[in-house]
N, CA, C and O atoms as a Maestro MAE file, in Angstrom:
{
 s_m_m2io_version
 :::
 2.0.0
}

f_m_ct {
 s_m_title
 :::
 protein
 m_atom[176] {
  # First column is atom index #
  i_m_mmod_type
  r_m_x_coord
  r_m_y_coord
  r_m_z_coord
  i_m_residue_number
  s_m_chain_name
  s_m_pdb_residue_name
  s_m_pdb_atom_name
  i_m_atomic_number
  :::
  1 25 6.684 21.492 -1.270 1 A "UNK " " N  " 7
  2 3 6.997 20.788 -2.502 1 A "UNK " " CA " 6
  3 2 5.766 20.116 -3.081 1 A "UNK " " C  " 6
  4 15 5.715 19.819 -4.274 1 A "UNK " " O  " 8
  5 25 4.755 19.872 -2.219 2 A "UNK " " N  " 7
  6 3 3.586 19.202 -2.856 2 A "UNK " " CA " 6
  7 2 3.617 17.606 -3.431 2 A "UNK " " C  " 6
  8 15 2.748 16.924 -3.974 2 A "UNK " " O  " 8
  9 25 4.344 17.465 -3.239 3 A "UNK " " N  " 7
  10 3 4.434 15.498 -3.407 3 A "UNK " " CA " 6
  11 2 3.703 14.680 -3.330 3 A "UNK " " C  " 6
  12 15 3.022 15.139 -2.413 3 A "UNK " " O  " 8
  13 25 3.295 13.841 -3.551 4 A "UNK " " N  " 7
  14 3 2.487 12.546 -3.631 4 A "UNK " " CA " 6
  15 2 3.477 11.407 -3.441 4 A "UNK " " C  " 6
  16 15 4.282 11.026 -4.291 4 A "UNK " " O  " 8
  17 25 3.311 10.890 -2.166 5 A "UNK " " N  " 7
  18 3 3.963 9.927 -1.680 5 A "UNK " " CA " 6
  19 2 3.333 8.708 -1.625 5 A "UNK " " C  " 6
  20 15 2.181 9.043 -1.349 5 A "UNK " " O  " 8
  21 25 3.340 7.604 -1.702 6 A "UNK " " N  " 7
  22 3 3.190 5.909 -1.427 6 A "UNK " " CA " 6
  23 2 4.303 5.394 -0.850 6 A "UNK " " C  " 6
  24 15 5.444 5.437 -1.309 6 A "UNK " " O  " 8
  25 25 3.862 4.799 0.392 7 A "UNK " " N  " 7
  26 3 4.469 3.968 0.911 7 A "UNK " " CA " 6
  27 2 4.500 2.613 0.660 7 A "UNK " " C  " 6
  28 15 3.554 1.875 0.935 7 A "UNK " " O  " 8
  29 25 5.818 2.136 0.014 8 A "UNK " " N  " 7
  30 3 5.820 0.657 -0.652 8 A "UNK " " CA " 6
  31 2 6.271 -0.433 0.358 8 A "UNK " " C  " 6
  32 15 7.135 -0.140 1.185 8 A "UNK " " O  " 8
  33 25 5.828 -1.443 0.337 9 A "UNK " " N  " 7
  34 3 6.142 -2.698 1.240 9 A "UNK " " CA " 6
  35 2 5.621 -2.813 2.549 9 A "UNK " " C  " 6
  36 15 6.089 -3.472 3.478 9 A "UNK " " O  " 8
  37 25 4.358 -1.933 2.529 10 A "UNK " " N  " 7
  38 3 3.690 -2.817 3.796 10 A "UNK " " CA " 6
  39 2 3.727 -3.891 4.155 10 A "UNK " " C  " 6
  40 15 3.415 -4.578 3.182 10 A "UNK " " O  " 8
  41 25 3.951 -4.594 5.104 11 A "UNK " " N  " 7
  42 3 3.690 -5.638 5.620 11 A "UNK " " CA " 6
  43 2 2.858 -6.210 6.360 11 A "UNK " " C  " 6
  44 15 2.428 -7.313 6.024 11 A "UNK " " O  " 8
  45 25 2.400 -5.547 7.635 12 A "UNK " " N  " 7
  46 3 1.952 -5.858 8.398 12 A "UNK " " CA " 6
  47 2 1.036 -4.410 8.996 12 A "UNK " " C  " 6
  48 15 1.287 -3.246 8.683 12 A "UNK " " O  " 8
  49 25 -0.071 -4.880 9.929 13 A "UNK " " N  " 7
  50 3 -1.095 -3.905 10.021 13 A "UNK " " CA " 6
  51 2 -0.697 -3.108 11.185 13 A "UNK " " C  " 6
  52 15 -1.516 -2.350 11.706 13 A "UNK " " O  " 8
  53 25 0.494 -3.221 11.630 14 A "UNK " " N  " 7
  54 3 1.171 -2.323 12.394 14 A "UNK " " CA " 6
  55 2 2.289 -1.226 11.513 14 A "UNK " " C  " 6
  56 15 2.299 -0.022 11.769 14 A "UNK " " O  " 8
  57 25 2.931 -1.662 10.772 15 A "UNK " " N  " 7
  58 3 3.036 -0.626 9.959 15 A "UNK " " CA " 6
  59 2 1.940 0.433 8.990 15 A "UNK " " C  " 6
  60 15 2.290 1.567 8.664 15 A "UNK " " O  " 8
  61 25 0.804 -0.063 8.672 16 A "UNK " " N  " 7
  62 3 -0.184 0.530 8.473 16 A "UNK " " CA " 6
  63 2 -0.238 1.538 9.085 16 A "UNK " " C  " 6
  64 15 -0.229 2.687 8.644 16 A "UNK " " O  " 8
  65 25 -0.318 1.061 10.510 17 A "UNK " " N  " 7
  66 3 -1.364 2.061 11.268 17 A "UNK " " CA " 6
  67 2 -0.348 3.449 11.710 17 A "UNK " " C  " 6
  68 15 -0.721 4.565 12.073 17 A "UNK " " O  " 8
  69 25 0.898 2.981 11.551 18 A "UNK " " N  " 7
  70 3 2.354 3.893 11.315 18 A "UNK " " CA " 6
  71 2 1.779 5.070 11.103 18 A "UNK " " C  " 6
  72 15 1.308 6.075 11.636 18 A "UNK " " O  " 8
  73 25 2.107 4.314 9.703 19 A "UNK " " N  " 7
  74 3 1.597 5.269 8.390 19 A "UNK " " CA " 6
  75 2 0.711 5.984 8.351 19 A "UNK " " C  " 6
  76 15 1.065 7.130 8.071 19 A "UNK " " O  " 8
  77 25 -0.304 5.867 8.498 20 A "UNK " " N  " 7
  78 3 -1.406 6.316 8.505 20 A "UNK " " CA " 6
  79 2 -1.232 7.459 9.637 20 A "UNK " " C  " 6
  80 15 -1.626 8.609 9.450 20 A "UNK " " O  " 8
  81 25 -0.797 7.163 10.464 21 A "UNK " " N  " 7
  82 3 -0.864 8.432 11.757 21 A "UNK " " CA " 6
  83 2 0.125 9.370 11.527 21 A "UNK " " C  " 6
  84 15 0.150 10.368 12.248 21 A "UNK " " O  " 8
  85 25 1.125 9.196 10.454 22 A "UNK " " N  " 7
  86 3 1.783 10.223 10.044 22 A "UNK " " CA " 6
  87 2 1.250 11.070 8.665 22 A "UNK " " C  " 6
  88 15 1.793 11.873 7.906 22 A "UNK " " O  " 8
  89 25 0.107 10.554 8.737 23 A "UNK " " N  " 7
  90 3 -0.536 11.298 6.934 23 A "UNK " " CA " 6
  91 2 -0.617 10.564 6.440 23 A "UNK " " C  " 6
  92 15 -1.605 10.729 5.724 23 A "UNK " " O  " 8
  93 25 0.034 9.185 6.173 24 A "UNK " " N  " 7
  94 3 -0.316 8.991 4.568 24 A "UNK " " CA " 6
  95 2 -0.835 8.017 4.265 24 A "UNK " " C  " 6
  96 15 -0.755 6.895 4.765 24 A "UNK " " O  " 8
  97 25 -1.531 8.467 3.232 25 A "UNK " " N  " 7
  98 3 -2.753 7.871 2.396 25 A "UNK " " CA " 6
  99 2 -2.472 7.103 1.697 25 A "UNK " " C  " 6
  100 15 -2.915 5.972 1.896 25 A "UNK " " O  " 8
  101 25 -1.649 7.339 0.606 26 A "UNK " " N  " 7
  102 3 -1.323 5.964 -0.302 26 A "UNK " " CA " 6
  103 2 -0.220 4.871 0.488 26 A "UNK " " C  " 6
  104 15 0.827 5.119 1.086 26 A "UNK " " O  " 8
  105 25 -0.869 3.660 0.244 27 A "UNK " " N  " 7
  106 3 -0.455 2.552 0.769 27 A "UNK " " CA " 6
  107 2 -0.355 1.387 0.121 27 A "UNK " " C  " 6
  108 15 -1.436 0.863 -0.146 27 A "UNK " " O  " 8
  109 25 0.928 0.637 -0.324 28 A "UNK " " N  " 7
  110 3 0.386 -0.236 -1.285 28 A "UNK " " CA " 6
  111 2 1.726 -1.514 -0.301 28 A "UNK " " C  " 6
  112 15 2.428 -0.987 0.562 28 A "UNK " " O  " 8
  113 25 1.910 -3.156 -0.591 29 A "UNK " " N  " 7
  114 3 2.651 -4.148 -0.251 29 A "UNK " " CA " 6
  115 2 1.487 -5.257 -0.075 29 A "UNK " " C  " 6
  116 15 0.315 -5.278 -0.451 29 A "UNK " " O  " 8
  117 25 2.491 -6.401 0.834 30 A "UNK " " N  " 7
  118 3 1.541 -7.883 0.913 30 A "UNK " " CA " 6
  119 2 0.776 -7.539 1.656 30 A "UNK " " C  " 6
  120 15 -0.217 -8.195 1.340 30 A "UNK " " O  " 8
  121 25 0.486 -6.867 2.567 31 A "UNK " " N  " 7
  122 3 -0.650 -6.791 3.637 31 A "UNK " " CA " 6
  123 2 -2.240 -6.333 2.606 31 A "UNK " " C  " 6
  124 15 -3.306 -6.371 3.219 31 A "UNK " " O  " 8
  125 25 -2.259 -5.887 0.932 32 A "UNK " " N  " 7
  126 3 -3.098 -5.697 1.060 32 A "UNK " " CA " 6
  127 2 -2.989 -6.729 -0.155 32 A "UNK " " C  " 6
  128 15 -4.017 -7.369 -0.374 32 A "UNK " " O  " 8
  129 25 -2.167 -6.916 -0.766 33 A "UNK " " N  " 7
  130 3 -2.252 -8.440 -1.867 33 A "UNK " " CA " 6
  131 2 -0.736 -8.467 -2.231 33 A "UNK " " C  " 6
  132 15 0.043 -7.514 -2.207 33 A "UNK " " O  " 8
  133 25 -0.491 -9.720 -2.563 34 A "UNK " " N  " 7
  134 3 0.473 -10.431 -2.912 34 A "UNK " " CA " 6
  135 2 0.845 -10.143 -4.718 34 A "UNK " " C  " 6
  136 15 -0.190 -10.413 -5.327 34 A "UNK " " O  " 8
  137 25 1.626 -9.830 -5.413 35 A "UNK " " N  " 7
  138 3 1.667 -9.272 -6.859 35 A "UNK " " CA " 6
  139 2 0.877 -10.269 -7.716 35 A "UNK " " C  " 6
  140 15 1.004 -11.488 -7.602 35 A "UNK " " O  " 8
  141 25 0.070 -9.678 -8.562 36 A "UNK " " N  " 7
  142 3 -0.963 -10.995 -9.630 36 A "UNK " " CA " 6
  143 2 -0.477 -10.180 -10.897 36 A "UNK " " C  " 6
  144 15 -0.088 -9.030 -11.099 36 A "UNK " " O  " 8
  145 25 -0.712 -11.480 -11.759 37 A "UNK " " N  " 7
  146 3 -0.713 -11.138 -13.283 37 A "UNK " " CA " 6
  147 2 -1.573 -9.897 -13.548 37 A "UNK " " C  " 6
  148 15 -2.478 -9.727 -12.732 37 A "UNK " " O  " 8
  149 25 -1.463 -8.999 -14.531 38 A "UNK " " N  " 7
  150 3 -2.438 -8.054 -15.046 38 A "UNK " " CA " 6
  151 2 -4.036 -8.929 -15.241 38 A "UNK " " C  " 6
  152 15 -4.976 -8.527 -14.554 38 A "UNK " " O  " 8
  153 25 -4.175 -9.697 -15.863 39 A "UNK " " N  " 7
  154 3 -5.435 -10.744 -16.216 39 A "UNK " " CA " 6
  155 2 -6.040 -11.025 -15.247 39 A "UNK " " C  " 6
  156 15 -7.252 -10.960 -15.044 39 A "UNK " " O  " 8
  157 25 -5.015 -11.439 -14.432 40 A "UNK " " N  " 7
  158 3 -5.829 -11.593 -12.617 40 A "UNK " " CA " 6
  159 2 -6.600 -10.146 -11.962 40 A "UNK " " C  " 6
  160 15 -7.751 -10.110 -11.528 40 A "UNK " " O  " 8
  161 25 -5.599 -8.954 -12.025 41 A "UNK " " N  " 7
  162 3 -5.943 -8.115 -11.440 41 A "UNK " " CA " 6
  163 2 -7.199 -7.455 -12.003 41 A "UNK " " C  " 6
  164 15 -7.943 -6.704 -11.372 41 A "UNK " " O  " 8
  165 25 -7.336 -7.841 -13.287 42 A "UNK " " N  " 7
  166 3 -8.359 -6.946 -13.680 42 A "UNK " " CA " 6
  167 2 -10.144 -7.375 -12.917 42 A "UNK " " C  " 6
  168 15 -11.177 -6.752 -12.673 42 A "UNK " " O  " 8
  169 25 -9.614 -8.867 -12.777 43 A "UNK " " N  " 7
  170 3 -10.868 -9.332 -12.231 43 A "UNK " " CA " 6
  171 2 -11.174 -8.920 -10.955 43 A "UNK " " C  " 6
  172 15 -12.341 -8.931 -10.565 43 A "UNK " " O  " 8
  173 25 -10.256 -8.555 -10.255 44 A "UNK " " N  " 7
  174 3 -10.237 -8.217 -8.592 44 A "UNK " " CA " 6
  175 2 -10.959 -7.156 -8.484 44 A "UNK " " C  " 6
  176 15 -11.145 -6.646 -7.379 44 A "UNK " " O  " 8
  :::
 }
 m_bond[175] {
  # First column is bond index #
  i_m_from
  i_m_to
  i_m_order
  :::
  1 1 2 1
  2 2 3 1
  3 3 4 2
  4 3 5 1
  5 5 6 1
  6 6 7 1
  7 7 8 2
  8 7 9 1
  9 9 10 1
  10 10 11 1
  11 11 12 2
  12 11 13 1
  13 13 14 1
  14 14 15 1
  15 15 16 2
  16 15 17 1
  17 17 18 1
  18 18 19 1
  19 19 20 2
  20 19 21 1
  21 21 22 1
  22 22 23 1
  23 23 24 2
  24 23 25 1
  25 25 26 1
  26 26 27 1
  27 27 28 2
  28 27 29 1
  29 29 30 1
  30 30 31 1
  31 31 32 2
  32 31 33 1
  33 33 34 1
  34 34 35 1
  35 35 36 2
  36 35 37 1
  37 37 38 1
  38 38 39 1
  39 39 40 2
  40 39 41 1
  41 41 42 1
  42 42 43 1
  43 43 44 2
  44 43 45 1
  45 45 46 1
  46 46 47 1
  47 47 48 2
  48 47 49 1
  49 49 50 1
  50 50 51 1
  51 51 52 2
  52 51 53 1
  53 53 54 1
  54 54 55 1
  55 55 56 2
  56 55 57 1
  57 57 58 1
  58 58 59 1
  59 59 60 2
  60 59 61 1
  61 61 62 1
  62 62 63 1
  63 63 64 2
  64 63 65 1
  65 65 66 1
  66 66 67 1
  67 67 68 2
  68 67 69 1
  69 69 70 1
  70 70 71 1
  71 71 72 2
  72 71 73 1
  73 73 74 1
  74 74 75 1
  75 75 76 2
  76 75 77 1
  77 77 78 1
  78 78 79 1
  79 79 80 2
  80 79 81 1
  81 81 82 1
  82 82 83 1
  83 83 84 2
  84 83 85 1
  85 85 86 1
  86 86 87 1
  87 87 88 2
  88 87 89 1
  89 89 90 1
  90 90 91 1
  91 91 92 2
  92 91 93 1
  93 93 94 1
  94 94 95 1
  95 95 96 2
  96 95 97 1
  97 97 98 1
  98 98 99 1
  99 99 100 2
  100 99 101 1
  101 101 102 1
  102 102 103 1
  103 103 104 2
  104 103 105 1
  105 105 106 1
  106 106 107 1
  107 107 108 2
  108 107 109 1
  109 109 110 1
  110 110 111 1
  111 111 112 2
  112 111 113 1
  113 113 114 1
  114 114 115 1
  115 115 116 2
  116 115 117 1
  117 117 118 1
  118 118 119 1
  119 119 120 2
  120 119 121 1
  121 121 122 1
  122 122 123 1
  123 123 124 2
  124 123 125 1
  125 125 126 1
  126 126 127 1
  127 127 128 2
  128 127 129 1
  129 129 130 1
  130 130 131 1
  131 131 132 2
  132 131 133 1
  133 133 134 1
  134 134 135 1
  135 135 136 2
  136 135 137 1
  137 137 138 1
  138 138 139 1
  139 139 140 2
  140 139 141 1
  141 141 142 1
  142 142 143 1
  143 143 144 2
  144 143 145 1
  145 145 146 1
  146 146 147 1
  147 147 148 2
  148 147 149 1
  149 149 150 1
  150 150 151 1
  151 151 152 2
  152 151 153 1
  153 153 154 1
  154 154 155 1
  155 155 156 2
  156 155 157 1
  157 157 158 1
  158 158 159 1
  159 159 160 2
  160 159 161 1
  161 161 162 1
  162 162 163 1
  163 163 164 2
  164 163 165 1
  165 165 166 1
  166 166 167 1
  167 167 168 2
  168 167 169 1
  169 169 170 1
  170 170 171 1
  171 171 172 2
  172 171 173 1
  173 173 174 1
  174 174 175 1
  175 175 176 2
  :::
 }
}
């Protein structure tokens, strides 16, 4: 099927490392930031 998957709501760097050992690459939740305004993010 060819999909592009992200895994949402990381938490913690044990689920990371989950993830990661099953393939996947996109990774997004709090373990890597907490949600910011657009204005904020742009500065990051």
């Amino acid at each position: 099927m060819r999909l592009d998957v992200i895994a949402e709501g990381v938490e913690t760097a044990q689920q990371e490392d989950f993830l990661v050992k099953l393939g996947c690459v996109s990774i997004q939740g709090y373990l890597y930031s907490r949600p910011v305004p657009e204005k904020e993010m742009t500065s990051l």
